[in-house]
C-alpha positions as CSV (number, residue, x, y, z in Angstrom):
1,X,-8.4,-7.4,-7.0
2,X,-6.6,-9.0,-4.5
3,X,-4.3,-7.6,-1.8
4,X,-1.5,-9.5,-0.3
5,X,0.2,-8.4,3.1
6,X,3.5,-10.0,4.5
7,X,4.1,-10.1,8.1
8,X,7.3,-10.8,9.5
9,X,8.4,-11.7,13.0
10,X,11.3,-12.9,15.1
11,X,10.3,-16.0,17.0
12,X,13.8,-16.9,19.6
13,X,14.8,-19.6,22.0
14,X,15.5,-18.1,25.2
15,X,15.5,-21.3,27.1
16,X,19.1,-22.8,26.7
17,X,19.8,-23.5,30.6
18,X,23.5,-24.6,29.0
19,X,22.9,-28.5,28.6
20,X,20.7,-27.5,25.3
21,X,18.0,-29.9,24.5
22,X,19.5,-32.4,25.7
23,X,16.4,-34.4,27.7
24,X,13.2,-33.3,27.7
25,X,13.6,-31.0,31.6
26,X,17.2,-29.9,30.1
27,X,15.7,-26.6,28.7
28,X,13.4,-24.0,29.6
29,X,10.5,-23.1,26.7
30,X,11.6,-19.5,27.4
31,X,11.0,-17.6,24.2
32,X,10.8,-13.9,22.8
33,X,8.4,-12.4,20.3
34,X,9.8,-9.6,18.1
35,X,8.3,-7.5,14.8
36,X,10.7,-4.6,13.8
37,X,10.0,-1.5,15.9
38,X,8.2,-2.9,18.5
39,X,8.1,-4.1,22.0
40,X,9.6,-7.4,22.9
41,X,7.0,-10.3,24.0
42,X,8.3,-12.7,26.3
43,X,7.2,-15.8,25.8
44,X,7.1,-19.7,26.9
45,X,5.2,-22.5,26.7
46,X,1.8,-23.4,28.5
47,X,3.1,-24.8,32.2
48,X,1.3,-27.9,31.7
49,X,4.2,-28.6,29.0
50,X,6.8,-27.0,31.2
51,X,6.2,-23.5,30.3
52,X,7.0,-20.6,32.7
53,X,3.2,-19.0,33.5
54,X,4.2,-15.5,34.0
55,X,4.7,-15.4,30.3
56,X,1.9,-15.3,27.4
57,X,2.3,-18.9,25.3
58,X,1.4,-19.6,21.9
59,X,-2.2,-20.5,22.7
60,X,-3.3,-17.4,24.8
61,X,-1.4,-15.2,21.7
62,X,-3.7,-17.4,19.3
63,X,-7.3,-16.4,21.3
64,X,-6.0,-12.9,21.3
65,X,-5.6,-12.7,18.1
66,X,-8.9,-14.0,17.3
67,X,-10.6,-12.1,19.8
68,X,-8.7,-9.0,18.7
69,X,-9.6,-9.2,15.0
70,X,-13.0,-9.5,15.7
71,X,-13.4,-6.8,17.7
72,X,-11.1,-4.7,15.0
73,X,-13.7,-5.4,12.2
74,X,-16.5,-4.9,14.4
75,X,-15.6,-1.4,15.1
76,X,-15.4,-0.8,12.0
77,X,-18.3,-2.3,10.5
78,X,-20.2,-0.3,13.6
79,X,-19.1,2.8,12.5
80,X,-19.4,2.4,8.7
81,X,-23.0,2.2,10.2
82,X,-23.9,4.9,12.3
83,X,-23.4,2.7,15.3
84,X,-21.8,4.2,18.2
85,X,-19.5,1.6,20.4
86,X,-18.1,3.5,24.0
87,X,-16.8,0.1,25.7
88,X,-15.7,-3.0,24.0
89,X,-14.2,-5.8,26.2
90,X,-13.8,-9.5,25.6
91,X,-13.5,-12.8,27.6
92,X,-12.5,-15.1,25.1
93,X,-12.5,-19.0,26.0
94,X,-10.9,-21.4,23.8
95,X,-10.4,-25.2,24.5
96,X,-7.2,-27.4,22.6
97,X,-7.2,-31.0,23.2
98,X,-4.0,-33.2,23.3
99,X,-4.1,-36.2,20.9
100,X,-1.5,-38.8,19.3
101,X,-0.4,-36.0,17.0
102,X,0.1,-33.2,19.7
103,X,-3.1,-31.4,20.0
104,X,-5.5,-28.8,18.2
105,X,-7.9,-26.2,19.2
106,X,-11.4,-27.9,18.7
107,X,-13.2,-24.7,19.6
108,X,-12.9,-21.0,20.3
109,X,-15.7,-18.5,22.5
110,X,-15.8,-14.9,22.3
111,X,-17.6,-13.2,24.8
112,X,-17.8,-9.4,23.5
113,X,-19.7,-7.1,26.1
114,X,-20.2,-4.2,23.6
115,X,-21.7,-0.4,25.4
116,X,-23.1,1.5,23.0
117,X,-24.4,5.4,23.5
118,X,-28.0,4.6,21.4
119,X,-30.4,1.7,22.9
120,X,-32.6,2.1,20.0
121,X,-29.3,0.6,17.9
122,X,-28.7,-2.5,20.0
123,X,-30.8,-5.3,17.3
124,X,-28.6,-4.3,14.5
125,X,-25.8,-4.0,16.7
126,X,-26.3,-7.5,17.7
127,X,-26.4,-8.8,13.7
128,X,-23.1,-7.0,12.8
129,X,-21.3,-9.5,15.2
130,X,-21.7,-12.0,12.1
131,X,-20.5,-9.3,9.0
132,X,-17.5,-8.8,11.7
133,X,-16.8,-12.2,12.0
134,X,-17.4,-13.2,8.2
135,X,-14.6,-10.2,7.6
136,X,-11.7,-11.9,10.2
137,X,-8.9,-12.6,8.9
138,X,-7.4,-15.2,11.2
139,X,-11.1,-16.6,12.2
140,X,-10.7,-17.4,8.3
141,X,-7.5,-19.1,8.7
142,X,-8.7,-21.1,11.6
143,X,-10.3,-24.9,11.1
144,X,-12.1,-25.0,14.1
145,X,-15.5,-23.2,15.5
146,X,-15.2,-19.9,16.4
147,X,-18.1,-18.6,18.4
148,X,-19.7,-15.4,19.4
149,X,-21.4,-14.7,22.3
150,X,-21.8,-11.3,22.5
151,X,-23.8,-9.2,25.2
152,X,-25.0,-5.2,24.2
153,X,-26.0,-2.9,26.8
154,X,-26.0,1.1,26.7
């Protein structure tokens, strides 16, 4: 049987510098990022499309959310198996190319450096990346590449 899940969020313009969108440099991409009972995220867009870079932008949020879901279902998956995880930390790459219809992600990298507290674990360790990324639900949703390039040490 199927489940379904419905997320909800408040995306809103911040950026009205009081011309409106009036020309392209009239407004700021200033923007906040809100789910019911929980923090505010305050957002823009990437500075090379006149974003403000001390705030995250749509394409950071989208590698974190891919690199956070993986790592989610890997725990998981580690410790449906006996597998003991003490450090998980990821440097996650992507790369979006502009075109004559905006742009796209064309690929994604995940760089998981995974510690766990049994060496002789670290082979199957190594093969659960796969079940973890099989199970991701945005890695699903994506239609481009999304790598893994994990590294396990204890």
């Amino acid at each position: 049987m199927d489940k379904k899940h419905f997320y909800k969020t408040l995306v809103q313009w911040t950026g009205n510098l009081g011309e409106g969108t009036t020309h392209y440099r009239s407004y700021a991409r200033n923007h906040t990022i809100q789910c019911e009972g929980k923090h505010v995220i305050e957002a823009s867009s990437d500075p090379a499309f006149s974003g403000d870079p001390a705030k995250y932008n749509p394409e950071e949020l989208l590698l974190a959310s891919l690199s956070a879901c993986h790592m989610l279902w890997y725990l998981h998956i580690c410790a449906d198996n006996g597998i003991v995880v003490t450090h998980y930390h990821d440097n996650a790459t992507g790369t979006m190319e502009e075109n004559e219809n905006g742009g796209k992600f064309t690929e994604v990298i995940l760089h998981p450096k995974v510690k766990l507290k049994n060496t002789s674990m670290m082979e199957k360790a190594m093969e659960l990346h796969k079940e973890a990324h099989k199970k991701c639900f945005i890695a699903n949703s994506c239609n481009f590449p999304v790598i893994h390039q994990p590294e396990i040490f204890c």
